[in-house]
N, C-alpha and C positions, 0 to 999 in steps of 0.2 A: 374732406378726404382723410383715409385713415393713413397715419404714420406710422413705422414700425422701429421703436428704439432701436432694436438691431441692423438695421438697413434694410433692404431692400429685398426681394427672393430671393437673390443668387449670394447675399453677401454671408449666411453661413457656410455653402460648399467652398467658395474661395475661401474662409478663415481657415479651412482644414485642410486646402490645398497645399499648403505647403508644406503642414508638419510630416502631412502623410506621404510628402514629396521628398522630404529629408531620409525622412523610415528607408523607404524605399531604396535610397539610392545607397541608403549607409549599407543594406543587407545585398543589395547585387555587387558593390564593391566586394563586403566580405567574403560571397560567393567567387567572387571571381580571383580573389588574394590567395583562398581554400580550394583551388580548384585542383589541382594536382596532389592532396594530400589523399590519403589512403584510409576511407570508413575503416572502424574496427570492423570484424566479424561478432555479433552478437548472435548467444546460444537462448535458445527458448529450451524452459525447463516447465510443461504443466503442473497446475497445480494440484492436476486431477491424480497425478502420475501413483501416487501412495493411497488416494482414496480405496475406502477398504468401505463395502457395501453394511446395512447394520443385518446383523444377523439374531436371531433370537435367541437367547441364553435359557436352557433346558430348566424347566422349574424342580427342583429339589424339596420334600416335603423339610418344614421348617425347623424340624427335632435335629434333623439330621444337617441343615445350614450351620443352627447354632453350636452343636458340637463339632464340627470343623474350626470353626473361629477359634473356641475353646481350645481347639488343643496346637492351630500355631500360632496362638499367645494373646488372642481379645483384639481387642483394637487398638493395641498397642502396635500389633504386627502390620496394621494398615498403614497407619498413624508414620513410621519408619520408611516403608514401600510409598508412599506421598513423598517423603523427603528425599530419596535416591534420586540422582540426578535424571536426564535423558538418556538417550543410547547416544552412543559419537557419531550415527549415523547421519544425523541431522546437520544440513549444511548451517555454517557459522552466518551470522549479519555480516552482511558487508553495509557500507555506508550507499551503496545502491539502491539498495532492498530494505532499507529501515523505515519504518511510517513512522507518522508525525509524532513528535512529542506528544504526552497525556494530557498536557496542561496549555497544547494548543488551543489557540482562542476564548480561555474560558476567563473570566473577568476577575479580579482581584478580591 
């Protein structure tokens, strides 16, 4: 007859009875300790709310691209317009809203 190191059928669901009995009992106390306190109101803000559909940008023959460049300053004037900041429209991080660090889970 075969023996089972671990006991018997029923002796894994009992090993887990209890912790899962402790779980349990710890979170209906603390529901019940929490019971009169007062949810925040939270706001939903979509993310769709500012999506801006792509639209096509009217082709300009090329003579006439490059001498625009040329005359507000090469790509120097790009190069400048990259480093300006945002507009202040844009809502700040809170620590709500911040995703994971860059350097989440990656190995040393």
């Amino acid at each position: 007859m075969y023996s089972s190191p671990y006991g018997g059928p029923w002796s894994l669901p009992v090993k887990w009875a209890i912790p899962v009995g402790l779980a349990l009992s710890a979170s209906v106390a603390l529901a019940q300790e929490n019971a009169g306190a007062v949810a925040p109101t939270l706001k939903y803000h979509s993310v769709f709310s500012q999506y801006q559909r792509f639209s096509e940008q009217p082709v300009a023959p090329w003579r006439q691209t490059n001498d625009t460049v040329e005359s507000i300053g090469g790509w120097q004037a790009y190069a400048r317009e990259a480093q300006q900041p945002d507009p202040a429209d844009k809502p700040a991080a809170t620590p709500g809203n911040m995703g994971m660090p860059s350097d989440h889970g990656s190995m040393p």
